[in-house]
N, C-alpha and C positions, 0 to 999 in steps of 0.2 A: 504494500500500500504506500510506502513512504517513495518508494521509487517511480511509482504513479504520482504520484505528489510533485516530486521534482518535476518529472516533465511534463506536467501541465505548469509549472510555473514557467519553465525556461521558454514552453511555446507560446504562454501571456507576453513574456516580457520581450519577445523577438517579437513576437504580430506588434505591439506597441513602438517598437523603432521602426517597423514599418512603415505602421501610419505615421509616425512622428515623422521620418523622414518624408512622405508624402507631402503632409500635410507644406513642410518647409521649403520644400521643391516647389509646390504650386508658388507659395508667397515669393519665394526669387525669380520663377520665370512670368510672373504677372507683374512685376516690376520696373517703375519707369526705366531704374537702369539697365536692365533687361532688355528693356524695348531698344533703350540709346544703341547699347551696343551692337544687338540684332542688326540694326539701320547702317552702324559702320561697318558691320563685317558686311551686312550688301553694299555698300559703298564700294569696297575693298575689293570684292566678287569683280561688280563690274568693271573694277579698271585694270583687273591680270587680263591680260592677252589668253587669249581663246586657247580654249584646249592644253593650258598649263596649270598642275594643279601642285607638283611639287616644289617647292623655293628654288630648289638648285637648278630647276628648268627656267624659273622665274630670272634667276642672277645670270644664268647664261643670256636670255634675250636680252636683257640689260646691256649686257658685254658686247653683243653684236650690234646693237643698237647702237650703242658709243663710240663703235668704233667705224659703224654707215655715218654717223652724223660729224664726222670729223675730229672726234677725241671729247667729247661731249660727257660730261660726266656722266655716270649711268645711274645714277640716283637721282638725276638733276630733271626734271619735268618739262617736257616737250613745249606745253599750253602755256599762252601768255596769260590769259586768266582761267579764275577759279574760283567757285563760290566760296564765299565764307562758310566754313561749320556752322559759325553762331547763327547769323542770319542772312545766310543764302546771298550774299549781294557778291557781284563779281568785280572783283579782288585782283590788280597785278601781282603777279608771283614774287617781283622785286618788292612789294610791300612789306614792311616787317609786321603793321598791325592794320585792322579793317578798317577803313576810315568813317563805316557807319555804325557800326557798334562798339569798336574801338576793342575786339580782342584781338590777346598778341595772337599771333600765327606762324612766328618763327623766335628762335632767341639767335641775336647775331653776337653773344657776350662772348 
């Protein structure tokens, strides 16, 4: 009996981390920052080049890239503008901060 005992305590207290973990899962991915990040990581989605989905495919195009564009850094962004993250207004890349909401967007320190 007592060993019947234990494990119905041990399956109480595992179904309870269940739900508990549930329940906590739900509250994080209902979350505004949740959403935020969701939206960057499509951000992000949309601007790898097609059909690359591992980094080191990613740093290779970069490389070939930089080296079609005449030595052109390869981290360095093709587009003269670019919306602001905060709000959306588009943005010369040589700007250090948005001129309409006024966030930084680069640190040149």
């Amino acid at each position: 009996m007592a060993v019947f005992t234990v494990l119905v305590g041990i399956i109480a207290v595992i179904l309870f981390f269940v739900i508990w973990h549930s329940v906590i899962q739900s509250a994080i991915d209902n979350s505004e920052l949740a959403k935020t990040l969701k939206s960057i990581q499509t951000l992000l989605e949309q601007r790898q080049p097609p059909g690359m989905t591992h980094p080191s495919q990613v740093r290779e195009w970069q490389s070939r890239r930089s080296s079609e564009d005449g030595g052109r850094d390869a981290t360095e962004e093709v587009f003269e503008d670019e919306g602001c993250p905060g709000c959306g207004t588009l943005v010369s890349v040589e700007r250090i901060s948005c001129p309409e909401c006024g966030l930084t967007l680069r640190d040149d320190s």
